[in-house]
C-alpha positions in Angstrom: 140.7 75.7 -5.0 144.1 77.9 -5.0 142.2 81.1 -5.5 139.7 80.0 -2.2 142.9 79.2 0.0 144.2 82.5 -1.1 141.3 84.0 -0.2 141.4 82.3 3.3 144.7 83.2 3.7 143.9 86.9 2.8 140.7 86.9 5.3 143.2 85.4 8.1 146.0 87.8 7.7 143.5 91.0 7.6 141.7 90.2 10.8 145.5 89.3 12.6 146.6 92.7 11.1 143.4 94.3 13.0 143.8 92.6 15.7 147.3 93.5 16.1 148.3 95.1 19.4 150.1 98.9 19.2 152.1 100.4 21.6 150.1 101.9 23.8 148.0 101.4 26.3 144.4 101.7 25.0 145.3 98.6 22.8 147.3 97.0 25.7 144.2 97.1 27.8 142.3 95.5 25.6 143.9 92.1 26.6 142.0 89.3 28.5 143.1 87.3 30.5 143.3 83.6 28.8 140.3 81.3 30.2 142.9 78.3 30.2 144.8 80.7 32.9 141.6 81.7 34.8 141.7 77.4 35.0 144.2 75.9 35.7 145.4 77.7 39.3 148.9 75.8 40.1 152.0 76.3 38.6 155.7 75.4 38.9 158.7 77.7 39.4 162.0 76.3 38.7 165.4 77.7 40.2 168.3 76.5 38.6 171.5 77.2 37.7 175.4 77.6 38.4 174.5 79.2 41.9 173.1 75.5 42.4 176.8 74.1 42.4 177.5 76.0 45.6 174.5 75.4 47.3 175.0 78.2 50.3 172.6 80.9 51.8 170.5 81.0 48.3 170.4 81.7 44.3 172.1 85.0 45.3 175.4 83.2 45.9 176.8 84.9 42.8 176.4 88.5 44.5 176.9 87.9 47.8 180.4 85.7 46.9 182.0 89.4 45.7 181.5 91.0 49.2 184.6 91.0 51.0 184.8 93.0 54.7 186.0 96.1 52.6 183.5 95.4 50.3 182.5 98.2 47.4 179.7 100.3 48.5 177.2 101.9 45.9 178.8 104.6 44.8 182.9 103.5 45.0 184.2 103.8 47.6 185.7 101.6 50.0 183.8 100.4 53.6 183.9 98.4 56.1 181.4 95.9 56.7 179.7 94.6 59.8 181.6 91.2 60.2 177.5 89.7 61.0 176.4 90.5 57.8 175.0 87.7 55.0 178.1 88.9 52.6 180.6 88.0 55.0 179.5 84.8 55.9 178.9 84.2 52.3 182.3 85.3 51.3 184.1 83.6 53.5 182.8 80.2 52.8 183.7 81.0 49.5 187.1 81.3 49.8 187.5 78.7 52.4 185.6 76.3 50.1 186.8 77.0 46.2 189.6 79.1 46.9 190.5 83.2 47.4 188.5 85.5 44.6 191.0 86.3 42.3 191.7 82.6 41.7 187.9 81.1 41.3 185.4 83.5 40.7 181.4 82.7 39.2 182.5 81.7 36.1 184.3 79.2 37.5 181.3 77.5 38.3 180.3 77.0 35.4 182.0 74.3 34.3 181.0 72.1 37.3 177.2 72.8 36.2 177.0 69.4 34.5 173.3 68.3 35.1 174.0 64.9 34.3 171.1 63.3 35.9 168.6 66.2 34.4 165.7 64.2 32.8 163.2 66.8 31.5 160.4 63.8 31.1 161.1 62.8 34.8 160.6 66.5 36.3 157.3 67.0 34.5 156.2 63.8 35.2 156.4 65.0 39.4 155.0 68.0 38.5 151.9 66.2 37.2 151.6 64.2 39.9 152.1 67.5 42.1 148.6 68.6 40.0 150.5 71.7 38.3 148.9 72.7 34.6 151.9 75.0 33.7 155.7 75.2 34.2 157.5 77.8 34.3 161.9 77.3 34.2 163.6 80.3 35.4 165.4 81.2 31.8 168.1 83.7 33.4 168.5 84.8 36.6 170.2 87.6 37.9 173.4 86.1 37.4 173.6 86.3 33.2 173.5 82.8 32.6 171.2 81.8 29.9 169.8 78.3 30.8 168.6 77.9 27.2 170.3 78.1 23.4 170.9 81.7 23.6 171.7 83.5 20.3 172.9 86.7 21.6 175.2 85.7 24.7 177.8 83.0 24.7 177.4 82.2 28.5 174.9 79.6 27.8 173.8 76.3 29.3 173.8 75.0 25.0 177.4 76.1 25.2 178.3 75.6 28.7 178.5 73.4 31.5 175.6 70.9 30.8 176.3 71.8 27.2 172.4 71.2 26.7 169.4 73.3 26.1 167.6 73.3 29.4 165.1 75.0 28.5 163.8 73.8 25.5 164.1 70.7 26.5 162.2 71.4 29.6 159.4 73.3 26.9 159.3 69.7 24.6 158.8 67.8 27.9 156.0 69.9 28.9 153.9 70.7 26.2 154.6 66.5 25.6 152.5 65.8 28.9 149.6 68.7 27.5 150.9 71.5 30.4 151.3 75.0 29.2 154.9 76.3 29.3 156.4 79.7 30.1 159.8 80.9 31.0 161.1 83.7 33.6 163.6 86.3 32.8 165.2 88.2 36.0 168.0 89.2 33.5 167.1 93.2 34.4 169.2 93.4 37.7 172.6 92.0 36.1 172.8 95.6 35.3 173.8 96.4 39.9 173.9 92.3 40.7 177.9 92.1 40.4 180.1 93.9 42.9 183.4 94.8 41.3 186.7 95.5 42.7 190.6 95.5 41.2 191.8 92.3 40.5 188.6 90.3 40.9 187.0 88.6 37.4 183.9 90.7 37.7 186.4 93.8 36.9 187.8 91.8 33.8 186.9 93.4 30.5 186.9 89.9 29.0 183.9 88.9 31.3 182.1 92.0 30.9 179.4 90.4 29.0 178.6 88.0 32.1 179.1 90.4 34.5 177.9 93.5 33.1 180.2 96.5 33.1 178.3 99.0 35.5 181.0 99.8 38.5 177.7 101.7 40.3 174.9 99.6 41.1 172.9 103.0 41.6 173.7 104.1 38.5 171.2 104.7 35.8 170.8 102.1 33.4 172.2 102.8 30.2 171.3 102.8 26.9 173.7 99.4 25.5 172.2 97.6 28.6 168.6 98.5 27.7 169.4 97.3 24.1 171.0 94.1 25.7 168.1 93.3 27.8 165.4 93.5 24.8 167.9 91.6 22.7 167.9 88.4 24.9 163.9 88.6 25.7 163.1 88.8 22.1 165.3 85.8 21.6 163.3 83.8 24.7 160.1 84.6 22.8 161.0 83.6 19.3 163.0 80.9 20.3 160.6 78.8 22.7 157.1 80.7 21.8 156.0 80.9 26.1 152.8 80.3 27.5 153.5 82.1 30.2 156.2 84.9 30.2 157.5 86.0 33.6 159.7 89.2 34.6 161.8 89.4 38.0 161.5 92.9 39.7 164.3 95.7 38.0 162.3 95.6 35.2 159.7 97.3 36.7 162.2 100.6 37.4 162.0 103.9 35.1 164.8 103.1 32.9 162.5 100.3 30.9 159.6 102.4 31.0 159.9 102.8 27.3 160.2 98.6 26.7 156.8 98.3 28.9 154.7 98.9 26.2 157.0 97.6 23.7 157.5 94.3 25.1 153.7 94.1 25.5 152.8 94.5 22.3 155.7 92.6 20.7 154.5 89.4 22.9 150.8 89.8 22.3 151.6 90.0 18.3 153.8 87.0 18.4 150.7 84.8 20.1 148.6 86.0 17.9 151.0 84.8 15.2 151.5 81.3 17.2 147.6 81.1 17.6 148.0 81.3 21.1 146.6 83.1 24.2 149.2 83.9 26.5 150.3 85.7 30.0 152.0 88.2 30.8 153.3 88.7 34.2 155.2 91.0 36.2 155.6 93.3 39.2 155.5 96.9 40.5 157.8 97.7 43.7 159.5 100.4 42.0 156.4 103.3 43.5 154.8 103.7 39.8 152.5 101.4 38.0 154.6 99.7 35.2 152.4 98.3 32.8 148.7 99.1 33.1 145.8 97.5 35.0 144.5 94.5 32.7 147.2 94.9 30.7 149.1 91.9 32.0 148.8 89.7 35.5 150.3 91.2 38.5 152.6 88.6 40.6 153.4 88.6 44.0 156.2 87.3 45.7 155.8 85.3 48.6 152.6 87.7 49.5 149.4 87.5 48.9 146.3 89.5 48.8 144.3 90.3 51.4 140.6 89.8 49.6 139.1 89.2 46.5 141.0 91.2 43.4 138.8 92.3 40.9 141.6 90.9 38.0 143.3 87.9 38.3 146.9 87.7 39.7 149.5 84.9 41.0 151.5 84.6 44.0 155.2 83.0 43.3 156.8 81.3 46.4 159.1 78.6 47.0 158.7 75.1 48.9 161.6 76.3 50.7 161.4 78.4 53.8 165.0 80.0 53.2 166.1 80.2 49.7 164.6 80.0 45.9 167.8 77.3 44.5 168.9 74.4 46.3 171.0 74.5 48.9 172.3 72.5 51.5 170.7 74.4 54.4 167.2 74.1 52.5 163.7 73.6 54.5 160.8 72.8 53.2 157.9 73.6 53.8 154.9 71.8 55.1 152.0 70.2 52.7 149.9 71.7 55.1 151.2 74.9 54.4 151.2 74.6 50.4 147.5 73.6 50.8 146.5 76.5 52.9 148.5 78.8 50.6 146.7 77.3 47.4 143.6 77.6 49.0 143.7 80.8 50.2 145.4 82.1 47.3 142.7 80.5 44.2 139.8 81.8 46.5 141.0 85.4 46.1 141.4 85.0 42.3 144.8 83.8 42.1 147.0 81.0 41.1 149.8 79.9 42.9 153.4 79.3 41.0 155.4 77.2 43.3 159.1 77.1 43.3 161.2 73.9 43.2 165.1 73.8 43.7 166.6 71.1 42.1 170.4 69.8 42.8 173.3 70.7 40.5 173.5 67.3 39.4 169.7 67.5 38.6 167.8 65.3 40.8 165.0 67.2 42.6 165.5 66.4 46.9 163.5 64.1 48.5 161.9 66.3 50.8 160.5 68.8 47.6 158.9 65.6 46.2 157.6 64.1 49.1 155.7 67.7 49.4 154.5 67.9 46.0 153.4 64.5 46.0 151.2 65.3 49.2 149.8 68.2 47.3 148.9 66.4 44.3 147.1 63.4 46.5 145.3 66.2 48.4 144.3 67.7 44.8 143.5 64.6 43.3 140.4 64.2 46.1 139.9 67.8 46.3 140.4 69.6 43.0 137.1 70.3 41.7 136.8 73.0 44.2 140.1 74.3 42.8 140.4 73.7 39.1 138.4 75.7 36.8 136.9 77.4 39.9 136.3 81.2 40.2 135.8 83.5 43.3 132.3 83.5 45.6 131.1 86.5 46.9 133.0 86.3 49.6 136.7 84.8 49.5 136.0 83.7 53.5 135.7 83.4 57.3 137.3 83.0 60.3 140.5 85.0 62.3 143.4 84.1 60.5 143.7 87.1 58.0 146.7 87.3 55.3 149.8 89.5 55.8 150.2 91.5 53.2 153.2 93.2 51.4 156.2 92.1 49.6 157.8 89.1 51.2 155.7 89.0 54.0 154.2 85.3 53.9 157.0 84.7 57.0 154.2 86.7 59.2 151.0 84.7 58.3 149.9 82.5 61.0 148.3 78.6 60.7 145.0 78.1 60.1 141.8 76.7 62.3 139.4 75.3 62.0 137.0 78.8 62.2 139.1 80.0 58.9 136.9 78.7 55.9 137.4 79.9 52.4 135.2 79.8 49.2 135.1 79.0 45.4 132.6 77.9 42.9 132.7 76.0 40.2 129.5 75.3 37.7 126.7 76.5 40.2 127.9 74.7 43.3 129.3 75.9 46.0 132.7 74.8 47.6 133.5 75.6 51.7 137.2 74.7 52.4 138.1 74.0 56.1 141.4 74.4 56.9 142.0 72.4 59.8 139.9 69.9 61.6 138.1 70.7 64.5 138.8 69.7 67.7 134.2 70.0 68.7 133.5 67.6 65.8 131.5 70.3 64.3 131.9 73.4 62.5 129.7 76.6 61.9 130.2 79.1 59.0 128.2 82.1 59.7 128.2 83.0 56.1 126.0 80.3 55.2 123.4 80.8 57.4 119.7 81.4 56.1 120.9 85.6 56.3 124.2 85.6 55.4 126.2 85.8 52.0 124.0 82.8 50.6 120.6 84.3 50.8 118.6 80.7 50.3 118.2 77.2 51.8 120.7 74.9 51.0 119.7 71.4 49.8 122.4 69.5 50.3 126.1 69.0 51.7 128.5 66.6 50.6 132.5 66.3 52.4 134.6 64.9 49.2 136.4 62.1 50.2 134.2 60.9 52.5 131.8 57.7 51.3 129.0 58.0 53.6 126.2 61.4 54.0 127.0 64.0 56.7 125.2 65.2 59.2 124.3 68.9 58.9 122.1 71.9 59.9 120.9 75.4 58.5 119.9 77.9 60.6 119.9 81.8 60.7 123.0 82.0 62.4 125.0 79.8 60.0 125.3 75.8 58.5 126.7 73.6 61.0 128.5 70.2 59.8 129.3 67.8 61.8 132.8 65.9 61.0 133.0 62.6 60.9 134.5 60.2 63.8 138.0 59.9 62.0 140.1 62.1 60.3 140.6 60.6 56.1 143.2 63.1 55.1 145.4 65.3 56.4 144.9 69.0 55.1 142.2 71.0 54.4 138.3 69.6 54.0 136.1 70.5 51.3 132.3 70.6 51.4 130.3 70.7 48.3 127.2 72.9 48.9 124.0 72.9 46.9 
């Protein structure tokens, strides 16, 4: 018996060493994209942190706090800035709040990040109820401040302030209610986050691992940085083994070029070591194509894409309207405008990672719940056409037409009730109305006896609704006929055979 489970063990360890990922990009490419992924469509994002404390303008508190009206430009030297400017205002409700720089600085913070009503169970219990299948914490943001049990920096949430390990406890909580879990890292841009000036903590030698120690935010990023950087991601993926492993734009610029293929590869191994399938995901705004078509998931923030992508990808956007962390200014978003995002966005070949903000203290806001428990009633009718769905061959109809580019989901306009979109799922059909017509009726051109569908359809079902609808094929397209009252709210969904 111990010579067979040697054997096994042999056999096991041989076809992991073959299958072993190298660093390059022939063996990169030859990643797929995990089914489970390709399922599950809806995700949450999770902004939290010491920049939560102050709750002003957004999660870039920390930067914007350190620009006074003769704030450092780039390269040194001293400028005026206009008085109208986000830094101003910013710094000047810091020191009118918490007191002039030189006395309370980001760090300061810290220690007023308690989290004392943080209940990792009670979060991903909402996020269930929101429909999500995978949650994704932000790990470290841009600030340096690990939100998990770090063992290479000592400004750590373990250590720190809640003096807790957010993140794995946020990982036990998850994988508990059978979600997959990944974590974010936007660590790359502490290296030209921090303005520094004479007299200010970010200038402080004994800070310098917070706040970095580049004086030139356009300055190259060096070598010890570089070495940092890999240091703390290898420590995220030993440590909490992700699902999902997210990187922040910075990342994506020249100077980690050479940790592209190295992080790839060292990620890929360790699942294969965990027995996992897992994602990679990232973006390119630097002009060059960081890691390699189908080597990892391209991400998208607050964007979308304007048609059907041949590979699967992921928008990340936020409930709220004006910043990524909670703050007191925050506006949410609409339910209406979730679903019409999720929609949209799943019948292009994308999921959707969704941003909450929680409150220092903890407690997610009213208002973010009361959305996501809109969206998870809406999904509970309506998400067979969403779940385990893939694209048609057309993602849609109608006028409204995504903007495209980064940051650009401030352009897109509301949806009618002549915008449709498309997915399948297990040989039927799905049509997705996004707003209820004002005629009773709807027509969608695709579907008629010449368009996209080619054949007679036999049948058409609206989900949610308990009696038969009334409908007709013709060459120019299927009209359905809506019924008296309004059930829902959000978009309709017709099941076609």
């Amino acid at each position: 018996m111990r010579t067979l489970i040697s054997l096994l063990v042999t056999v096991a360890l041989a076809c992991r060493l073959e299958a072993a990922y190298t660093e390059d990009w022939d063996s990169l490419t030859t990643y797929e994209v995990p089914e489970w992924f390709q399922d599950v469509k809806l995700g949450i994002f999770i902004h939290w942190g010491p920049y939560s404390v102050p709750a002003y303008r957004s999660e870039w508190y920390p930067r914007m706090m350190y620009f006074d009206e003769e704030a450092w430009s780039p390269r040194g030297e001293i400028i005026k800035m206009d008085r109208g400017r986000e830094p101003t205002h910013t710094y000047k409700h810091h020191v009118k709040t918490w007191g002039p720089i030189d006395r309370f600085g980001y760090k300061d913070f810290i220690p007023l990040f308690k989290a004392t009503k943080f209940d990792a169970d009670e979060w991903v219990d909402l996020f269930v109820k929101a429909g999500a299948r995978y949650v994704v914490p932000v790990a470290e943001h841009h600030d340096g401040f690990a939100m998990y049990d770090s063992n290479v920096t000592r400004w750590n949430a373990a250590d720190m302030g809640p003096e807790r390990d957010i993140v794995g406890e946020l990982r036990e909580a998850t994988l508990a209610h059978g979600l997959k879990f990944g974590v974010s890292s936007h660590y790359a841009f502490n290296w030209a986050y921090y303005n520094k000036k004479p007299g200010w903590d970010t200038a402080d030698p004994r800070y310098r691992d917070l706040y970095g120690w580049n004086a030139d935010s356009l300055a190259q990023v060096d070598d010890e940085f570089l070495e940092l950087w890999w240091a703390r991601t290898k420590d995220l993926i030993d440590q909490y083994e992700p699902d999902v492993l997210w990187f922040d734009f910075f990342f994506d610029r020249e100077e980690f070029v050479p940790y592209h293929k190295k992080l790839a590869a060292y990620y890929y191994n360790q699942a294969l070591g965990w027995d996992k399938e897992v994602v990679l995901q990232g973006k390119n705004l630097h002009g060059f194509e960081s890691f390699k078509k189908g080597s990892f998931v391209l991400d998208l923030e607050r964007s979308k894409m304007p048609g059907i992508h041949d590979e699967l990808w992921q928008t990340d956007t936020s409930l709220g309207k004006n910043s990524w962390a909670y703050i007191h200014e925050w506006e949410s978003k609409t339910p209406n405008t979730i679903v019409d995002d999720l929609v949209d966005i799943v019948s292009k070949n994308g999921c959707l990672l969704l941003n909450v903000g929680p409150k220092a203290d903890g407690t997610i806001p009213a208002d973010q719940k009361a959305v996501l428990l809109d969206l998870g009633m809406w999904l509970g009718l309506n998400g067979e056409a969403i779940y385990e769905s893939r694209p048609w061959k057309v993602y849609g109809e109608g006028p409204t037409k995504s903007a495209v580019g980064h940051l650009s989901e401030n352009k897109n306009k509301t949806m009618t009730s002549d915008d449709v979109r498309f997915t399948t799922r297990d040989g039927t059909l799905y049509a997705i109305v996004m707003d209820w017509p004002e005629s009773g009726s709807v027509n969608i051109r695709v579907l008629g006896k010449e368009g996209e569908i080619g054949e007679d359809i036999v049948s058409v079902e609206m989900i949610g609704l308990k009696h038969p609808v009334s409908w007709k094929q013709t060459l120019e397209g299927l009209t359905i006929d809506f019924p008296d009252r309004r059930y829902s709210d959000y978009a309709w969904v017709f099941k076609i055979n």
